[in-house]
Structure formats: C-alpha cells, structure tokens
C-alpha positions in Angstrom: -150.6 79.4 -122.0 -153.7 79.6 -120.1 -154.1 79.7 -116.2 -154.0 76.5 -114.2 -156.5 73.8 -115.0 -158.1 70.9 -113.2 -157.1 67.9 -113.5 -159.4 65.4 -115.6 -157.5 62.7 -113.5 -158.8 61.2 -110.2 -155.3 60.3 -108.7 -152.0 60.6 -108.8 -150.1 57.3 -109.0 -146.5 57.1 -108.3 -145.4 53.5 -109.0 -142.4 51.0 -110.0 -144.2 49.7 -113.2 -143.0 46.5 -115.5 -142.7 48.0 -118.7 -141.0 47.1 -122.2 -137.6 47.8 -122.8 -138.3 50.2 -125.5 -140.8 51.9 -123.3 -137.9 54.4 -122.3 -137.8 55.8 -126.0 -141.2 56.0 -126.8 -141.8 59.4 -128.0 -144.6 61.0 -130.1 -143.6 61.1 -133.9 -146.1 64.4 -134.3 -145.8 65.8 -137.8 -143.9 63.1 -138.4 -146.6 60.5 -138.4 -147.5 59.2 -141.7 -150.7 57.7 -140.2 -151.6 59.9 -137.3 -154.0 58.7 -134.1 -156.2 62.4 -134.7 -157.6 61.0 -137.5 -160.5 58.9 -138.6 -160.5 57.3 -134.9 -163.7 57.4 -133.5 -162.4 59.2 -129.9 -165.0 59.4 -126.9 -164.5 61.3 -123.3 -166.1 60.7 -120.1 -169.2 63.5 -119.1 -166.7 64.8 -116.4 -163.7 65.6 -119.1 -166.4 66.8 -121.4 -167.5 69.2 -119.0 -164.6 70.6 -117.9 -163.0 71.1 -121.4 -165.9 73.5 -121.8 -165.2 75.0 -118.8 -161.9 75.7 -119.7 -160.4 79.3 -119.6 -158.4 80.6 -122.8 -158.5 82.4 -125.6 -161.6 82.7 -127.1 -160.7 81.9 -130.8 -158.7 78.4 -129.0 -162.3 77.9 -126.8 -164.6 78.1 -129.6 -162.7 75.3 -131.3 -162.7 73.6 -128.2 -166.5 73.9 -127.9 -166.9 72.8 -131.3 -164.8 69.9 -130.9 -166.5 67.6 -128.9 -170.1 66.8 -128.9 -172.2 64.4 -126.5 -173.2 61.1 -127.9 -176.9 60.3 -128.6 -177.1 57.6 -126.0 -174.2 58.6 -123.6 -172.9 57.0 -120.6 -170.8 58.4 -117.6 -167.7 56.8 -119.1 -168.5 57.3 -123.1 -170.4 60.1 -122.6 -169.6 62.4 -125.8 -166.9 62.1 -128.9 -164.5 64.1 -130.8 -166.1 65.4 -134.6 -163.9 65.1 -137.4 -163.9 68.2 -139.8 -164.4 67.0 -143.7 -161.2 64.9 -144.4 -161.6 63.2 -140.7 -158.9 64.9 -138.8 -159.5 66.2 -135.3 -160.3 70.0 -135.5 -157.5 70.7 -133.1 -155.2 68.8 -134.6 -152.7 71.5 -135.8 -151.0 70.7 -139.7 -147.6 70.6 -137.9 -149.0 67.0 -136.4 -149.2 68.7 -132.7 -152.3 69.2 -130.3 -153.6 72.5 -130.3 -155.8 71.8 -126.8 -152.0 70.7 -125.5 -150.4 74.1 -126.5 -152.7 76.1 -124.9 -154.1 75.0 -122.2 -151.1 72.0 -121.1 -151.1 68.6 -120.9 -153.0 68.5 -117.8 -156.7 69.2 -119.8 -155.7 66.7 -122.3 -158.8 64.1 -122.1 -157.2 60.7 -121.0 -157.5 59.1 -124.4 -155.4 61.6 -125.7 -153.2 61.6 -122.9 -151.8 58.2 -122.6 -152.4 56.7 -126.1 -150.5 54.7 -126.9 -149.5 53.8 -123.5 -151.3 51.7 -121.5 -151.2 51.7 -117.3 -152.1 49.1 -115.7 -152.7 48.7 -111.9 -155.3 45.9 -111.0 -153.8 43.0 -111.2 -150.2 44.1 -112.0 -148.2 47.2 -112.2 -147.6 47.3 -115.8 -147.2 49.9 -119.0 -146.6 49.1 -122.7 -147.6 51.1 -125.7 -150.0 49.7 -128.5 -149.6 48.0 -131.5 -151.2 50.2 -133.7 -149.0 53.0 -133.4 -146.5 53.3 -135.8 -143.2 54.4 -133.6 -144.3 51.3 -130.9 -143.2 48.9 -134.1 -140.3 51.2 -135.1 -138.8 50.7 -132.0 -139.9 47.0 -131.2 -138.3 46.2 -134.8 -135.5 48.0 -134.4 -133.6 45.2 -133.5 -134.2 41.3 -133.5 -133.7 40.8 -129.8 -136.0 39.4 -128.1 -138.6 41.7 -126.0 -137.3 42.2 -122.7 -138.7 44.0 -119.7 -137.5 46.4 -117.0 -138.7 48.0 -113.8 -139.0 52.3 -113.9 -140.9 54.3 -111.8 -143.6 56.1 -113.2 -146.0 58.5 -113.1 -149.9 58.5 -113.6 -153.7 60.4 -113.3 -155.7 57.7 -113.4 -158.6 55.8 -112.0 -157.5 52.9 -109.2 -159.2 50.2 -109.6 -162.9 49.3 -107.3 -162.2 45.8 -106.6 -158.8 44.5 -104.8 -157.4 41.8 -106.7 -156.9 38.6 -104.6 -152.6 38.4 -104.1 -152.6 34.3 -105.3 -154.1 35.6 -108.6 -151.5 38.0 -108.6 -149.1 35.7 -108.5 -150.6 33.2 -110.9 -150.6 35.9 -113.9 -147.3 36.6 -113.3 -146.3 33.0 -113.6 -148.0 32.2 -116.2 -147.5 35.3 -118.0 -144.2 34.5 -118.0 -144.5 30.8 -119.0 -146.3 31.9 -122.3 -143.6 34.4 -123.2 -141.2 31.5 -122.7 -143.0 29.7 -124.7 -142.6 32.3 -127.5 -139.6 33.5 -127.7 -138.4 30.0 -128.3 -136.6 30.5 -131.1 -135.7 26.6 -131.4 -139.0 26.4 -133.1 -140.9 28.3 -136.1 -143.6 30.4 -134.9 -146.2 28.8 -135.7 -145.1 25.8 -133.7 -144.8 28.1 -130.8 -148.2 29.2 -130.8 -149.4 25.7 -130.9 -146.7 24.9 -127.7 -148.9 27.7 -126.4 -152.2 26.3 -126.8 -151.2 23.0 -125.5 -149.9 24.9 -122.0 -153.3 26.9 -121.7 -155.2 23.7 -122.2 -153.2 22.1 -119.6 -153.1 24.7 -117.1 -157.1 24.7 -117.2 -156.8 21.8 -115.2 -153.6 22.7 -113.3 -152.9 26.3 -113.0 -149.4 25.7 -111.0 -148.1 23.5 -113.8 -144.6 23.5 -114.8 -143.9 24.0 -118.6 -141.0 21.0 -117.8 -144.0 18.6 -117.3 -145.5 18.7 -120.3 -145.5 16.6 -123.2 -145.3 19.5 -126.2 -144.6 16.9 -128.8 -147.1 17.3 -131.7 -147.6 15.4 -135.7 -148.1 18.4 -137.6 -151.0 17.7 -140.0 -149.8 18.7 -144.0 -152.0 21.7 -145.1 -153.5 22.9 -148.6 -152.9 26.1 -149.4 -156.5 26.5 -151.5 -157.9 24.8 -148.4 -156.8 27.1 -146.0 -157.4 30.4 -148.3 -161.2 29.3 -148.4 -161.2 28.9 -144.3 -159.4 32.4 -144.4 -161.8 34.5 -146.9 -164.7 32.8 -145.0 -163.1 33.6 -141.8 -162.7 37.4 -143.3 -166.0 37.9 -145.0 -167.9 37.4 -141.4 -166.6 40.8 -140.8 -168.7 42.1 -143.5 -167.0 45.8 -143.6 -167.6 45.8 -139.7 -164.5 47.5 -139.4 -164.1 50.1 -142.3 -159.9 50.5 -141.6 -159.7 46.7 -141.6 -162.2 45.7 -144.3 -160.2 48.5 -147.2 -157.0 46.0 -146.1 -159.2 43.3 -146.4 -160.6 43.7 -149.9 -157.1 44.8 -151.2 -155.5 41.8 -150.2 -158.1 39.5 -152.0 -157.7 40.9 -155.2 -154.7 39.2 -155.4 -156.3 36.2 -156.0 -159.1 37.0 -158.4 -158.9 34.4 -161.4 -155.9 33.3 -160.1 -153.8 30.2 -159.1 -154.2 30.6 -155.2 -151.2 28.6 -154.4 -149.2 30.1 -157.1 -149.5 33.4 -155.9 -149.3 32.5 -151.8 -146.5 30.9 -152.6 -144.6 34.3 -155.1 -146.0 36.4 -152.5 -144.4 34.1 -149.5 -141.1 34.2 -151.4 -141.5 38.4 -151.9 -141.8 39.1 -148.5 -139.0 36.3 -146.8 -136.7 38.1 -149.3 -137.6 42.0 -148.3 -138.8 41.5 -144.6 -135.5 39.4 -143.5 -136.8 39.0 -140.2 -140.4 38.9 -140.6 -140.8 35.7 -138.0 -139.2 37.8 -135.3 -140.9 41.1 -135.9 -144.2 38.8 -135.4 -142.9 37.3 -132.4 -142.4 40.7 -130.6 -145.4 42.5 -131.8 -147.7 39.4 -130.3 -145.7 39.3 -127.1 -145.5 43.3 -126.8 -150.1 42.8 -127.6 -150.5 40.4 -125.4 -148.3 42.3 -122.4 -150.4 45.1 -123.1 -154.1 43.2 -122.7 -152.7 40.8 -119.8 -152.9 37.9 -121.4 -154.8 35.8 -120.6 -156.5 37.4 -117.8 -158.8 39.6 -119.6 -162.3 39.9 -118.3 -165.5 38.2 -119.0 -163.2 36.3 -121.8 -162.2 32.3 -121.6 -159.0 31.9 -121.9 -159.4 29.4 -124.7 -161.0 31.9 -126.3 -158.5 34.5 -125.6 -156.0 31.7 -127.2 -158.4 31.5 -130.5 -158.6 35.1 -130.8 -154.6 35.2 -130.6 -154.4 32.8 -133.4 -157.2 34.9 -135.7 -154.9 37.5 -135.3 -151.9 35.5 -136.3 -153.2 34.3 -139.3 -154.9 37.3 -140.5 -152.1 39.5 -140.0 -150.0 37.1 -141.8 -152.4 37.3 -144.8 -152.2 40.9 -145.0 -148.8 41.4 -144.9 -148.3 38.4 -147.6 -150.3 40.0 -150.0 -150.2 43.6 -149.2 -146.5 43.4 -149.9 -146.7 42.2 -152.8 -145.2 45.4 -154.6 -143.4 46.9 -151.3 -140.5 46.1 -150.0 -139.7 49.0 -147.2 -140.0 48.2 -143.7 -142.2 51.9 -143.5 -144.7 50.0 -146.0 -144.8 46.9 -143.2 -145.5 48.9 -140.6 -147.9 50.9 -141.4 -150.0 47.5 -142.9 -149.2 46.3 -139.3 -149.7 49.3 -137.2 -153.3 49.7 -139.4 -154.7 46.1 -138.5 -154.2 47.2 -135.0 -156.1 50.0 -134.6 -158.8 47.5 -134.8 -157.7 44.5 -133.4 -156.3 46.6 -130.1 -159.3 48.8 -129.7 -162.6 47.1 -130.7 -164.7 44.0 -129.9 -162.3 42.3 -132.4 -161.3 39.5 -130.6 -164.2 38.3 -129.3 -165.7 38.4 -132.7 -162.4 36.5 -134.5 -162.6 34.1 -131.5 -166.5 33.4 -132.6 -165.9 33.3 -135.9 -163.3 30.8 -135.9 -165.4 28.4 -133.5 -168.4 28.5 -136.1 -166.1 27.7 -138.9 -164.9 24.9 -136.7 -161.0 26.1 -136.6 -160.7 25.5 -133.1 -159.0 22.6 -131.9 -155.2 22.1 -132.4 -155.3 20.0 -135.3 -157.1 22.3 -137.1 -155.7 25.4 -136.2 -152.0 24.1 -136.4 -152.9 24.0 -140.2 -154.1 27.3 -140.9 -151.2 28.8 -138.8 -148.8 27.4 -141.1 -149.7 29.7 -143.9 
C-alpha cells in the first residue's frame, strides 16, 4: 500500500440521502462481471485528478502503468480534461484479470478518479439529497429484479467527496420535485393498468401540471380511447426512429442491427407477434421488471427536472426509451430465455441511454417523425 494520498475530492459530505431500497446491497460484482464497466467505455478525468494520479507515489512498475493509463484529450477542458486508453481488446490497463482495480490496490480508494469511484452510484445534492445506482450496470438490475415488489425508497446516512453545488436551489422548487416526483411514481406503479397505459397517465399529468404545477393527480380526467395500432405501421416508425442514430452509438447500434435481422424477408407481424409470445413465456414478469428499471432511471436523472431540457421533452425521450428497449428485448430474446441473457441486453442499452446525449437526440427524433402527441405515441407504446 502506498503512503497517504490526496484526496481528488473537494468535500466531504455527510448526509441523510433518499436512496433505493436495494441501495443497501449494492456491491461490486468484480471478476464476476460478465460485462465489466473497464471496458470499451470511453472514461474521462478532470485536469486536477489527472494531475495528481501522476503525482502519485508507489511502486514504480504500478506508476508507469499509471502514467501510461491516462492521457490528456486533444481539446480538453477543466472538467474532461484527459481519458483512460484502452490496451488492444479495450480493457482499462489497470484493470487486473481477476475483475479488480489495480490503481485501488495500491494506492486506496482515495486516488480513485471520481468516475471510477462512484459508478454506478449516483449523489445527488442540488435540489435533493438523493443516491441510486445506474441502469447499465448489471448487479443494479439483479437486485431491482430480484423480486416483483415495487421500488421503494429509504432514508441512510451516507457518505461522500464530492463537488457541492454553485448555485442554491430555491426551497419551493424543492418542494415541487419532490411532489411531483412522487406523483409520477404513483402514477407508475399503478399496477391497475398495463404499462403502457401508465406511461400515457404520465404524459397526461406533465401536460397538465405545465399549467398547474400544484395539481392534484385526484383532479384529473386520465380517461383516454386508445387508438388500435398496426404492427407493420409501427415497425416502420420504429426502424426509422432507429436508423437516425446511424451507428452514433457503436454499443447500441451492434443491438440495433441484430435485432432487425429478425425481420429481413419476413412477415413483420408474424414474427413480433412469435417473438411477443417467447419472451411473456420466459421473462414471467417482464412488465414489472420495466416498471422498476424506468422508475429506478428516472430517480437517478431527477426526473423531470433535468437542466436545459423541457419537460415534454424529457417525457418523449422517456417513451423512446420505452419503446426501444421493448424492441430489443422482443427480438433479442428470441433464442434466450435466462434472466442473465435479459439483463445484460438491458444493462447494455443503458450504457448509452444513461451516459450520453441520448435523450435529447431520441426526444428529437421522435418529434421529426411526428410521434409526439398522445395519440400517436399511445400507439407505438403498445408494441
């Protein structure tokens, strides 16, 4: 173990945080992992981590892997100001084979740039106290499908390095995430309605509370015709939908291209409909799975008080990712049937969906292929 190191961290922050009820269990898989976060991910540091992690005193055979690590970007900023290089098959180059961090051995958790750190947790102390994990780790789904309760949430005191935030947050906008934060997880969890439904429910409550933020779920009128859909219909809206990502996303777009050659020469509805049928019968409690992972996503971005984002928007983007997840796992499955094979389609997506520009390009898509209003989206989300 090396000598003391400085703390990457700004401050210490001892807090009661909000956090899922499977937060308590979280633990790193390691070795384990079948799809671990060292590789392929394209990791950047802060110049002050960067700095100090080659300032770092330790062996020299551990320092000169170090060094070698991490190099500044071409056009770097304070807070991206240099990444991790992958060696030849994309893993980190201190990423040990038995799935553990070599920089964390040696030198302690304390050195550990913040990515590393916290991922997949997430703090959060602007406008709430609150800590989840993300979606696209693979033991964050283990343990939110573990069972088919609904998510729940708890109060433990935790502890953090991090950044506070520059700007106080106004205490009446405090309150009003809270209130409706917990309106649309009311909303659902309603388990008196598919899910689909739900999500439309939601849509009609964000519409409404743009004119009336205090709003009481009681005094609206949620009653809705659902419009019939076509199944060849929708699959044209979807592959159009997909194909505006044109391999944007490398992860996603392998997924992506898999999953549509399910259809090639094919009878679209014949196979959505085999497909359907494989996946109710192997994933019992698919609809419920889907349920917690969106609520335990949108906890962990503060929905929908994300920044610089309209919350219609924010909605849109929540139904692209509804629907596209939906699609992958339909037709992904297709010749699986383990709840490991699920996952790790799921946890995949995620990796882009939870850390890129991804919903505000699936929210802009959508709106240019004029899947925006209720109507139109309550058709595709019934696929």
């Amino acid at each position: 173990m090396a000598s003391k190191q400085v703390s990457f961290a700004k401050e210490k922050v001892v807090r009661e945080f909000l956090v899922p009820d499977y937060y308590k269990d979280f633990h790193c898989k390691g070795g384990n992992c079948r799809d671990s976060c060292c590789v392929e991910w394209k990791v950047t540091i802060p110049m002050e981590q960067y700095f100090l992690l080659h300032g770092l005193k330790c062996k020299t055979s551990v320092k000169e892997k170090i060094d070698r690590a991490f190099r500044p970007l071409l056009n770097p900023t304070k807070d991206r100001y240099a990444e991790i290089v992958h060696n030849y098959d994309g893993d980190c180059p201190l990423h040990k084979k038995d799935g553990y961090c070599l920089l964390h051995e040696t030198c302690g958790e304390e050195v550990l740039p913040w990515v590393c750190r916290f991922y997949p947790r997430g703090p959060r102390i602007d406008i709430a106290n609150e800590a989840s994990c993300a979606n696209s780790c693979e033991k964050t789904l283990e343990l939110l499908f573990s069972s088919s309760n609904k998510l729940s949430f708890e109060i433990r005191s935790l502890t953090f390095l991090i950044s506070k935030p520059k700007e106080a947050i106004p205490e009446e906008r405090k309150l009003l995430y809270i209130k409706v934060r917990d309106n649309i997880f009311s909303l659902l969890t309603n388990r008196d309605y598919p899910l689909h439904l739900r999500i439309i429910n939601l849509g009609k409550y964000l519409s409404v509370m743009g004119e009336n933020t205090q709003i009481d779920l009681n005094e609206i009128d949620f009653s809705f015709n659902i419009p019939e859909y076509d199944i060849d219909e929708n699959h044209q809206l979807l592959w159009s939908l997909l194909e505006m990502f044109d391999s944007k996303y490398k992860r996603l777009d392998e997924q992506l291209s898999e999953a549509r050659s399910n259809y090639l020469l094919k009878d679209v509805a014949e196979v959505y409909n085999k497909n359907k049928e494989h996946l109710e019968r192997t994933i019992n409690n698919h609809e419920i799975y889907f349920e917690k992972m969106l609520i335990n996503d949108l906890f962990f971005k503060q929905f929908p008080f994300q920044n610089n984002f309209s919350v219609y928007d924010q909605y849109l983007a929540l139904c692209g990712t509804y629907v596209l997840l939906r699609y992958l796992t339909l037709n992904l499955m297709t010749n699986k049937s383990s709840i490991d094979d699920y996952i790790d389609i799921l946890a995949k997506s995620f990796t882009v969906i939870s850390h890129s520009e991804f919903d505000k390009l699936i929210s802009s898509f959508m709106k240019r292929l004029e899947i925006k209003e209720l109507a139109s989206l309550s058709k595709i989300l019934q696929m």
